[in-house]
C-alpha positions as CSV (number, residue, x, y, z in Angstrom):
1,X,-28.0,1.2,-34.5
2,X,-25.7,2.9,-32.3
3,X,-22.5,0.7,-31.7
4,X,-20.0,0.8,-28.3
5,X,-16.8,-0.2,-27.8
6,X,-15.7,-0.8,-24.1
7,X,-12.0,-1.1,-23.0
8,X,-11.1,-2.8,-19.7
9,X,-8.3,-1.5,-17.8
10,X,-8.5,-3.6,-14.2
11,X,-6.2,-1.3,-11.3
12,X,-5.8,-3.8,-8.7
13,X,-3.5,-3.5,-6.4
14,X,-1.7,-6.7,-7.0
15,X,-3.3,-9.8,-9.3
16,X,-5.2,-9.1,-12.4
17,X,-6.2,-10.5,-15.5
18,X,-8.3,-9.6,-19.1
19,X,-8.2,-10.6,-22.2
20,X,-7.4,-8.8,-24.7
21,X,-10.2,-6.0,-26.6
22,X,-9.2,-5.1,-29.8
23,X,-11.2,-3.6,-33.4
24,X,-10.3,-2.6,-36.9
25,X,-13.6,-0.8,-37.3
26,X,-13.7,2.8,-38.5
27,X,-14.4,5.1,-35.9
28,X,-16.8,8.1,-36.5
29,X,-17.5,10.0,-33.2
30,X,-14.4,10.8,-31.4
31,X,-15.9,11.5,-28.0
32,X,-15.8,9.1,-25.7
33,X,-15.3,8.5,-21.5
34,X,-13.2,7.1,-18.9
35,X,-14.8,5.4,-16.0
36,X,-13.7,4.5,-12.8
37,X,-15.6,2.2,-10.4
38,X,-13.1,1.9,-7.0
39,X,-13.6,-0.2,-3.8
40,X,-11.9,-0.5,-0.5
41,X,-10.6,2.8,-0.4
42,X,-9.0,4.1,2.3
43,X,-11.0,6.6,4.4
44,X,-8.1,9.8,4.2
45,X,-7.7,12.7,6.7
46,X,-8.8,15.8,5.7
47,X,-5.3,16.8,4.0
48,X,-5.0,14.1,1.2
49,X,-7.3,13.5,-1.4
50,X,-7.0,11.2,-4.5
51,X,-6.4,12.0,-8.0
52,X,-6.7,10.2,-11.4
53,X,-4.2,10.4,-14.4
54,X,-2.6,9.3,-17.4
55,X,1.1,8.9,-17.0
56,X,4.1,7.7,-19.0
57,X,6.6,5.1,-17.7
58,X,8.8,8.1,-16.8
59,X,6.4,9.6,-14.8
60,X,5.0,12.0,-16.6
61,X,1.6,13.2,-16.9
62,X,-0.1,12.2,-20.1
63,X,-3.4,13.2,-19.2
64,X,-5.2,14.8,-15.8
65,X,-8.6,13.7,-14.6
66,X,-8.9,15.7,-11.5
67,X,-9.7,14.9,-7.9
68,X,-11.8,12.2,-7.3
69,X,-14.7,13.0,-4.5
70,X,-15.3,9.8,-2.9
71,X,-18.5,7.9,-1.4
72,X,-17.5,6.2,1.6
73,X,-14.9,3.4,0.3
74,X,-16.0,3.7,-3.1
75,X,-15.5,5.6,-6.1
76,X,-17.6,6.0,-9.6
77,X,-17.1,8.3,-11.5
78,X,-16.7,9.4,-15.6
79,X,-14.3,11.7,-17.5
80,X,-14.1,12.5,-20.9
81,X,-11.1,11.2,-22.8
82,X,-11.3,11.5,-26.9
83,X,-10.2,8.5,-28.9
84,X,-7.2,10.7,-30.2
85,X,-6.2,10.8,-27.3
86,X,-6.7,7.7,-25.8
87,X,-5.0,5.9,-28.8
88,X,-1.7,8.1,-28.1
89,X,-1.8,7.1,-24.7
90,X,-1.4,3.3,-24.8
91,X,2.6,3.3,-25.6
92,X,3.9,1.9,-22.7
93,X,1.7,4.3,-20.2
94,X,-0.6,3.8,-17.5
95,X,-3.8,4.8,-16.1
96,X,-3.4,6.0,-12.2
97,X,-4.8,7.2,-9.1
98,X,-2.7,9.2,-6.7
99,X,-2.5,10.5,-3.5
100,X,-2.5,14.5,-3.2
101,X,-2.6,17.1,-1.0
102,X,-6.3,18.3,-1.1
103,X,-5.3,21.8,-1.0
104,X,-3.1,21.7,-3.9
105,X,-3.4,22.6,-7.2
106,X,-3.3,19.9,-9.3
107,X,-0.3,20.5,-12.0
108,X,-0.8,19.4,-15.5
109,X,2.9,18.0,-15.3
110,X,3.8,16.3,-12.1
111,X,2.1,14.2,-9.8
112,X,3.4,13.3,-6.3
113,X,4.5,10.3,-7.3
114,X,2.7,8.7,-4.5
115,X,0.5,5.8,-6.3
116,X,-2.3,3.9,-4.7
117,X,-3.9,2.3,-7.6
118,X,-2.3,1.6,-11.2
119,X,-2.5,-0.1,-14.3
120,X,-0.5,-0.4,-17.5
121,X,-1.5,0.3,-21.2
122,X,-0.3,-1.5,-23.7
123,X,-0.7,-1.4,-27.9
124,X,-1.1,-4.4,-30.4
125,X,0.3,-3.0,-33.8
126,X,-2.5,-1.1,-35.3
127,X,-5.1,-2.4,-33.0
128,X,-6.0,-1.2,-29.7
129,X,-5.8,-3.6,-26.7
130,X,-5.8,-3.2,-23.2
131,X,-3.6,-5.5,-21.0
132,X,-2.4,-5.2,-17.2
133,X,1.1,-5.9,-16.4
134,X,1.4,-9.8,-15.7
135,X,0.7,-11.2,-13.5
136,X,2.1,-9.2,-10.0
137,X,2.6,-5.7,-11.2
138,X,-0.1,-3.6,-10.5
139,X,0.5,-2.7,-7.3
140,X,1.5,1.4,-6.4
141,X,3.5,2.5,-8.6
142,X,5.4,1.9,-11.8
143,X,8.6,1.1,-10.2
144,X,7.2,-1.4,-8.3
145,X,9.4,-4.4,-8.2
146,X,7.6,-8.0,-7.0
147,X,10.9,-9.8,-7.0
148,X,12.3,-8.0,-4.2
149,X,11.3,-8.6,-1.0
150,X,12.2,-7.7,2.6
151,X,14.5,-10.6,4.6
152,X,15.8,-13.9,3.3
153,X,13.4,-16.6,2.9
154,X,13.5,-18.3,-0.6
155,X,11.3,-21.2,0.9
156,X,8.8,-20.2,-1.7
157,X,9.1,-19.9,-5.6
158,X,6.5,-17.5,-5.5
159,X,8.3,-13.8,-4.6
160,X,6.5,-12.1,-1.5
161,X,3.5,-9.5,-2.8
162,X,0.7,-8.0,-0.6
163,X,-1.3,-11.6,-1.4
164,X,1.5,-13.8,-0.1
165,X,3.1,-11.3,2.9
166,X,3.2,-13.3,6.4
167,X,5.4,-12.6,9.5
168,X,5.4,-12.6,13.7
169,X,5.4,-10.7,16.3
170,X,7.5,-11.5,20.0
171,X,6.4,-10.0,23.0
172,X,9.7,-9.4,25.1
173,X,11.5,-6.5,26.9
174,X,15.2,-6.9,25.5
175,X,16.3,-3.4,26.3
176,X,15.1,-3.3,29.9
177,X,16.4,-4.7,33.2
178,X,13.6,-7.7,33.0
179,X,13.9,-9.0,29.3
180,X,10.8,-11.1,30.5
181,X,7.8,-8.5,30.7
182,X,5.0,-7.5,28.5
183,X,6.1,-4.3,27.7
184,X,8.1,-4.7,24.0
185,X,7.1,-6.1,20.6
186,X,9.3,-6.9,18.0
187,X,9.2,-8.4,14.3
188,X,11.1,-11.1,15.1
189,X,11.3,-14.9,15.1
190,X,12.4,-15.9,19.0
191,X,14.8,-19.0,18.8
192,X,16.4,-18.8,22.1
193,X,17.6,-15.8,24.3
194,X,19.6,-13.8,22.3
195,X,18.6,-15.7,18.9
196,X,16.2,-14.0,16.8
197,X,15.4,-14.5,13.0
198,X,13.8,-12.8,10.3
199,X,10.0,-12.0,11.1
200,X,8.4,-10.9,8.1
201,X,8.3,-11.5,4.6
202,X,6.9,-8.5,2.8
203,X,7.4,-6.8,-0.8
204,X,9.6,-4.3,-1.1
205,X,7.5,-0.6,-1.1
206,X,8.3,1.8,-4.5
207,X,9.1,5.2,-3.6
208,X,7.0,7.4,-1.7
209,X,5.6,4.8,1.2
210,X,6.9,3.4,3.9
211,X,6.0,0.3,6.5
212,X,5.0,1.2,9.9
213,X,4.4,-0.8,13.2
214,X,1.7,0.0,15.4
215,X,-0.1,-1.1,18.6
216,X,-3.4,-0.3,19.5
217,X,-4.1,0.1,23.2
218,X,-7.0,0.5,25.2
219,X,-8.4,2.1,21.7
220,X,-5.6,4.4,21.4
221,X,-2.7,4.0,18.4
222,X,1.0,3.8,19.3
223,X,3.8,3.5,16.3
224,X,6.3,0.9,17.3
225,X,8.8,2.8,14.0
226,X,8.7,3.0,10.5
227,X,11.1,0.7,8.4
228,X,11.5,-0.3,5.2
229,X,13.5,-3.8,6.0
230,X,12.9,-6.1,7.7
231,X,16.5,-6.7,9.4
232,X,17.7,-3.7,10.7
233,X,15.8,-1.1,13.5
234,X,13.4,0.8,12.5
235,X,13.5,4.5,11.9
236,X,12.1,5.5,15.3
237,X,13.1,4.2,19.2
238,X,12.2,6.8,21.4
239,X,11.0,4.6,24.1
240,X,13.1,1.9,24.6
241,X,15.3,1.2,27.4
242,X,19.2,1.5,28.2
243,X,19.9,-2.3,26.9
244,X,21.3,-3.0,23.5
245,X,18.2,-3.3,21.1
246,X,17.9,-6.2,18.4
247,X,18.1,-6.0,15.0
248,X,14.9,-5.7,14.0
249,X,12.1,-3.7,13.8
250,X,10.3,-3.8,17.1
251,X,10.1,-1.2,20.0
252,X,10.1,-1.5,24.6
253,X,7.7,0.8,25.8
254,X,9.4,1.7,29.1
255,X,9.9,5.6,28.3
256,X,9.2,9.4,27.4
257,X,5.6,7.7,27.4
258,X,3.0,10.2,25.8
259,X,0.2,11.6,26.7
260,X,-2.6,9.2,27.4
261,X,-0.4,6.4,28.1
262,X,1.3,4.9,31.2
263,X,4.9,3.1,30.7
264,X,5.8,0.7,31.3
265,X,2.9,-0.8,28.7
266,X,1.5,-4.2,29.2
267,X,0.6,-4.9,25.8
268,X,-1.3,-8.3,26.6
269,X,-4.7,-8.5,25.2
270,X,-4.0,-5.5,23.1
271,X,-4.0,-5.2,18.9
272,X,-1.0,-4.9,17.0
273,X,-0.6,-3.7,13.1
274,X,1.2,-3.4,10.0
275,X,0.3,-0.5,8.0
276,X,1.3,0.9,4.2
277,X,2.5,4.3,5.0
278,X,2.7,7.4,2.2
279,X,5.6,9.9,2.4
280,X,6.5,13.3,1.8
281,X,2.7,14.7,2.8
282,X,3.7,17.4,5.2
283,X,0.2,18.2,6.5
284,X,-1.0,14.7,7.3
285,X,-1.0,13.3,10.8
286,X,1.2,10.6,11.5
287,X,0.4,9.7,15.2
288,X,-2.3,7.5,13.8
289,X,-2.6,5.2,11.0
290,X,-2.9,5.0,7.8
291,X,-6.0,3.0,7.0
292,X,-4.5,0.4,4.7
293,X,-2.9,-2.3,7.2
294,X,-1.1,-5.4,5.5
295,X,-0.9,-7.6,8.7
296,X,-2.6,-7.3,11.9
297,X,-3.1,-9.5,15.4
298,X,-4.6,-9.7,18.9
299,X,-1.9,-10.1,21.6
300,X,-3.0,-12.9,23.9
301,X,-3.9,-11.9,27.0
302,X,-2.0,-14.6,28.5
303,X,1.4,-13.8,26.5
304,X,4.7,-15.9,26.2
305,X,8.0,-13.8,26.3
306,X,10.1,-16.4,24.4
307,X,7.1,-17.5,21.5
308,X,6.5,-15.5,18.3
309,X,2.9,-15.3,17.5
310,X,1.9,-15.3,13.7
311,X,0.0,-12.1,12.6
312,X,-2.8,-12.5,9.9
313,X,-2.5,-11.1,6.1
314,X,-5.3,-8.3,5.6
315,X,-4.9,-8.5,2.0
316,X,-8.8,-8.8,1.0
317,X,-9.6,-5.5,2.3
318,X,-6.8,-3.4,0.4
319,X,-8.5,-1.0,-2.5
320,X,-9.4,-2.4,-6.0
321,X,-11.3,-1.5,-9.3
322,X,-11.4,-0.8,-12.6
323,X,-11.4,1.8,-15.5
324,X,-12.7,1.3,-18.4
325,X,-12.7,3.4,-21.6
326,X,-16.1,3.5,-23.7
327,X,-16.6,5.0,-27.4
328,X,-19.8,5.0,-29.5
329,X,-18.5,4.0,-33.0
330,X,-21.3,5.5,-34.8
């Protein structure tokens, strides 16, 4: 009777658990597969694509898989892996799925470092078992770091992840002659004129992404800046007006407007967005989106200029699966 052994490696992007699946039974046919079954994937432009690997905790590649040709949001698909070399990969390695330009060659080497889904590999002496970092690591990449976090609040004993991530939006002009109009947003908590707290709590991003604020008008996406704290400006303000801006990320839509929009913006009853951002893809369009948004909100039509408005955690959507490694034993 033909015999299987299955080995569960679950890629979340954040929680996960397994036990652990282990044998001390000879093994006669090396030839076995690695399976991927993927959900919630984000729909790409037509410059990225995504890859699977094996890679050590140094980054480097172990084993390539190839591009993976998606259905939809979904991926399933099989590779062949021998037991050899499955059993050399579980030192401290991982099982990956990147994001690459589509019109690269994939090199046997080097990925680009940019990690959507992940999971880590571990050995039991002798025996194989398979085991995801515990509980909050599987998230991006290996470098990934839970315990950090963007801002100050230790309210919570739990560190900020993608499950626990919160934060608020203000509706104000600061950097305009009428600090009272519809036509800013920042990620801030209003106090009083001129006092502002932190506004979100995020995890802090590994390398090779990057937050981004967006608002979505009349159907049409806007970016408010990318940042990677959440004190401080963001990266871009090319709208703003001739006041002194806050601290935080947030931008005035009052000029340099572009085309298909009319400044000043009244942004009441419009959306407003956090998205997960990758880097260093030169051919990929960033005047819209990303597809894999953290925190989002509707703007109340009827809009208070001195009261921050909680956004909602989008969690649930964000891309998951699993790959698991099957061997007939005889």
């Amino acid at each position: 009777m033909k015999k299987t052994l299955f080995f569960l490696l679950p890629i979340f992007l954040l929680f996960a658990s397994c036990a652990d699946v282990k044998t001390t039974e000879a093994i006669q046919n090396q030839n076995g597969t690695l399976t991927f079954n993927l959900s919630n994937l984000p729909a790409l432009d037509d410059s990225l694509v995504l890859a699977a690997w094996i890679i050590n905790d140094a980054g480097k590649v172990i084993h390539k898989f190839g591009k993976l040709t998606t259905s939809g949001s979904s991926f399933t698909g099989s590779f062949p892996l021998s037991l050899n070399d499955y059993q050399q990969n579980t030192n401290n390695q991982f099982v990956c799925v990147s994001i690459e330009d589509r019109d690269s060659t994939l090199n046997d080497t080097t990925t680009s470092n940019v990690f959507l889904l992940i999971s880590k590999i571990r050995t039991n002496e002798a025996q194989l078992s398979v085991v995801p970092k515990n509980p909050v690591g599987i998230a991006f990449g290996s470098d990934f770091d839970d315990q950090k976090y963007l801002g100050t609040d230790t309210s919570s004993v739990v560190p900020p992840s993608f499950y626990t991530a919160k934060g608020v939006y203000t509706i104000f002009t600061p950097t305009g002659a009428n600090v009272n109009t519809n036509s800013g947003i920042w990620f801030l908590n209003y106090k009083s004129a001129d006092v502002y707290e932190t506004g979100l709590r995020l995890p802090e991003l590994p390398s090779g992404w990057t937050y981004k604020g967006w608002v979505k008008v009349n159907g049409n996406y806007l970016s408010i800046g990318e940042f990677k704290l959440a004190t401080g400006n963001d990266a871009q303000n090319p709208f703003v007006g001739v006041n002194a801006m806050p601290t935080y990320p947030g931008e005035d839509f009052l000029q340099n407007s572009p085309s298909g929009f009319t400044f000043p913006l009244d942004l009441a009853g419009q959306e407003v967005m956090i998205s997960v951002e990758p880097n260093g893809f030169n051919g990929y369009n960033k005047n819209k989106p990303f597809p894999l948004f953290i925190l989002t909100g509707s703007i109340p039509g009827s809009v208070s200029n001195t009261t921050s408005t909680s956004l909602q955690n989008n969690f649930t959507n964000f891309p998951s699966g699993s790959a698991v490694y099957k061997i007939n034993i005889y």
